[in-house]
C-alpha positions in Angstrom: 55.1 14.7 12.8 56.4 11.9 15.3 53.4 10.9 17.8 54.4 11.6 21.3 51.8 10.1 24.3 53.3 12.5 26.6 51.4 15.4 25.5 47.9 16.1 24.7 46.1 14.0 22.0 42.6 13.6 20.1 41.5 11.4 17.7 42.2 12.1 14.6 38.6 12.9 13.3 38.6 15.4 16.3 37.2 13.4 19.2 38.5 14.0 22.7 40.8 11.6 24.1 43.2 11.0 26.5 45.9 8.3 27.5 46.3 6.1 30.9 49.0 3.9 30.2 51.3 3.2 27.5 53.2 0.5 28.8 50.5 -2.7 28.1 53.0 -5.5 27.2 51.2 -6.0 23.4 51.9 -5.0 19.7 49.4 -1.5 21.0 50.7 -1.0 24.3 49.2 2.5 24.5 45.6 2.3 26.3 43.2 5.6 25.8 39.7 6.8 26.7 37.9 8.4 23.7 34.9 10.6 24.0 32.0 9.4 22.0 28.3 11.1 21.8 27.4 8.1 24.2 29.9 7.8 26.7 33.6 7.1 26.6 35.4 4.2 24.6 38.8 2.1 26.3 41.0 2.1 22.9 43.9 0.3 22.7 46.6 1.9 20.1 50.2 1.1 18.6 53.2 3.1 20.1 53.0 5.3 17.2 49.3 6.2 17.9 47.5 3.9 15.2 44.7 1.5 14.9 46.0 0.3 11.5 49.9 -0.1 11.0 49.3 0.1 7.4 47.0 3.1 7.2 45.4 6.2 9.0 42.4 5.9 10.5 40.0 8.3 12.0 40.1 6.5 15.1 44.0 7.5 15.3 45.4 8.9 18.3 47.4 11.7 16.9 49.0 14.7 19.4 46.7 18.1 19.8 48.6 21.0 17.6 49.1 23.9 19.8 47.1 26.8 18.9 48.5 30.1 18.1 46.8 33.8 18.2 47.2 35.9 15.5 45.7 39.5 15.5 45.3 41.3 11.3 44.1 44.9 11.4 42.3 45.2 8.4 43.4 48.6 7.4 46.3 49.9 4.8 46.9 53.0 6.3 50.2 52.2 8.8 51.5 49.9 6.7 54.0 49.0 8.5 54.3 45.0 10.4 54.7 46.3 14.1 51.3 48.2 13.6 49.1 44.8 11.9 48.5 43.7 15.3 47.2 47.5 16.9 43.0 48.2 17.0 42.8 51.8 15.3 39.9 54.1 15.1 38.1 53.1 11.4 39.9 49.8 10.5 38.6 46.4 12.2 40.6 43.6 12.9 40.1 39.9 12.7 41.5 37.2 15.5 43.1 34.1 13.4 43.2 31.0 16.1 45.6 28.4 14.0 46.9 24.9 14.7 49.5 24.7 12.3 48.8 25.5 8.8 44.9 24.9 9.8 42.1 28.1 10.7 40.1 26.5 13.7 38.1 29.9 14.6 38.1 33.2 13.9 36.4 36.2 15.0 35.9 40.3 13.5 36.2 42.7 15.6 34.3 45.9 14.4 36.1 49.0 13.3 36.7 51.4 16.6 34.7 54.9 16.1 37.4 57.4 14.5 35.5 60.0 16.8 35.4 58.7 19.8 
């Protein structure tokens, strides 16, 4: 994936960050704010994001996937694709929040009463 400091980015061990200039006239022209425990850190980074031209580093700026939504019902019964994403009564369904191939949260929602 290419790095683009137009969009939103984080470190790559998951800290916060965000960039305020990319034009500083050195070999890291790309100048960032990173959220530590303690404060904030001014970073200086390559144009491709890195610390380290030779290797990744946790401290690399890398772009913020964008999250998708998926909804599973649970239950066998419909069987068919257009229904995996409908609540019915008896079968629960889970809520899959991905960034690409990764599972950042997910959450089960109960079964709805079949008598209600």
């Amino acid at each position: 994936m290419t790095f683009d400091p137009t969009k939103p980015v984080r470190t790559r061990d998951g800290r916060a960050a965000r960039i305020v200039a990319t034009d500083l006239k050195t070999t890291r022209p790309i100048v960032a704010i990173v959220t530590l425990d303690s404060g904030e850190l001014l970073v200086t980074r390559r144009a491709d994001g890195r610390f380290n031209p030779n290797r990744e580093t946790h401290g690399d700026l890398v772009n913020i996937p964008e999250q998708i939504t998926e909804f599973v019902n649970l239950g066998d019964a419909y069987g068919r694709l257009e229904f995996a994403a409908k609540q019915y009564p008896g079968f629960p369904v889970v809520k899959i929040v991905r960034e690409g191939d990764r599972i950042v949260s997910s959450e089960l929602f109960p079964a709805l009463d079949p008598n209600a």
